[in-house]
N, C-alpha and C positions, 0 to 999 in steps of 0.2 A: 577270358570271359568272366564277367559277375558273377558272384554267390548269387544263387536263386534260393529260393523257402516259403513256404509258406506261412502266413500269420495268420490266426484263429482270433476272431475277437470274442473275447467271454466279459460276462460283468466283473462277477468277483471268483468264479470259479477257473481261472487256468490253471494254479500247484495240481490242484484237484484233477483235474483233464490230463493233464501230464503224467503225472501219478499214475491214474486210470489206465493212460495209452498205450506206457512204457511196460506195466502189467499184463498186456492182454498180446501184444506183439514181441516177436522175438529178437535180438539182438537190439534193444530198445533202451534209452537210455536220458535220464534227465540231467541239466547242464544246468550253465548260467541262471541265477534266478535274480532279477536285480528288484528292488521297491521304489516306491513309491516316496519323495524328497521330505522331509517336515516341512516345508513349505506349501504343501500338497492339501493342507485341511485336511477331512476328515477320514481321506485315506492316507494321511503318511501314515511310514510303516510298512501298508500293505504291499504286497506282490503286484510291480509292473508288470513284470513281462518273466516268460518261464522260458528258456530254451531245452528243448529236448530233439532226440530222435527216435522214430519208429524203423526198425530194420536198415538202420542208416539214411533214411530221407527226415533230413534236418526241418523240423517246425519251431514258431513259435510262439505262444498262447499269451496275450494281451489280456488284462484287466484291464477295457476302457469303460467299462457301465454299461448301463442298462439301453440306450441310445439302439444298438445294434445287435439283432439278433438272425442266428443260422436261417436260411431256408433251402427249400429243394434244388436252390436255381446254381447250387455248387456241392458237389460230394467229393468224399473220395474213394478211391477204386481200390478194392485189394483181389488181385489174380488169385486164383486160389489152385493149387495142383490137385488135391483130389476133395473126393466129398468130406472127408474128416477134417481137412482145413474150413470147407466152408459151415461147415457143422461148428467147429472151435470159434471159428469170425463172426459168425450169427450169434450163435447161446451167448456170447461174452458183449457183445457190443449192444443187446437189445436188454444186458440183464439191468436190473435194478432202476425198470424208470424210463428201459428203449420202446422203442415203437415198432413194428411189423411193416412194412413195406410192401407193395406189389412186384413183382421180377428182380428179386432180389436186394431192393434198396430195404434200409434201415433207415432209423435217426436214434441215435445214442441218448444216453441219460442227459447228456449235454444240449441236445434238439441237432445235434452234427448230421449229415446226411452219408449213408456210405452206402455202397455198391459194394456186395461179396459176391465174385462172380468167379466162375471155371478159368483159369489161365489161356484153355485152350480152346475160347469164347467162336473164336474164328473158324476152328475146323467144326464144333459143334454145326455152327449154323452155315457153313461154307457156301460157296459159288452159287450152288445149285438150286435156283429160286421153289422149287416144290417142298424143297429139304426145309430151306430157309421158313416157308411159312409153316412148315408142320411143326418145325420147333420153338418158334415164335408163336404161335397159337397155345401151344404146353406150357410156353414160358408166360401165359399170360395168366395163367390161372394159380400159377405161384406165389410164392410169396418167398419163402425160401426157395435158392433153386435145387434143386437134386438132379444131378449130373445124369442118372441112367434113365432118368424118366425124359430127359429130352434129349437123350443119344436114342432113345429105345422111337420116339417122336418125330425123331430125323431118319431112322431106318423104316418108317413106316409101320 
């Protein structure tokens, strides 16, 4: 099977997002950094492309310019085991420049979109479509999510 990854396209900020990512997640780690050719004008020199990993899921953040930027129509998702991880994923990814989200989502200093959500997203809201809307109604009024307020939402 192919190596799969994803690539983030930034203008001139990927070391920086990298840097950033590998700081905030654990077992997280920066690689390959290749530049930009002298033949390149007025970015040779700079930083093509960064390779890193977040918890073992291989990325890797492009400086292509200014052409292309993040929107909502792609995130990425972090399972969160309990409320102190989603507590840690939120404060760190909204600090310095993030944005607030409704039902969880963010967009990082870099305009990134992410979903910090319960791991155990399914039993929360399970099978039970009365459950399902009580906790989906609590979960709308969020922003961050707090696990006991839509366990407590789903028990009625």
């Amino acid at each position: 099977m192919p190596r799969q990854y994803v690539c983030l396209w930034f203008d001139r900020q990927a070391e920086d997002a990298a840097n950033f990512y590998t700081s905030v997640f654990p077992n997280s780690k920066v690689g390959l950094i290749s530049r930009y050719p002298e033949a390149s004008g007025d970015r040779a020199g700079e930083v093509l492309t960064v390779a890193f990993e977040l918890d073992g899921v291989p990325y890797v953040g492009l400086n292509g310019g200014p052409q292309f930027t993040f929107d909502e129509a792609i995130s990425i998702t972090v399972d969160c085991v309990d409320q102190a991880e989603i507590d840690h994923y939120w404060d760190a990814l909204t600090a310095d420049g993030g944005e607030e989200g409704p039902c969880g989502w963010l967009k990082d200093k870099f305009g990134l979109s992410w979903q910090i959500v319960p791991q155990d997203w399914d039993a929360i809201f399970s099978t039970d479509q009365d459950r399902a809307a009580r906790v989906f109604e609590a979960m709308m009024g969020m922003k961050k999510l707090d696990i006991a307020a839509l366990e407590a939402a789903g028990n009625g």
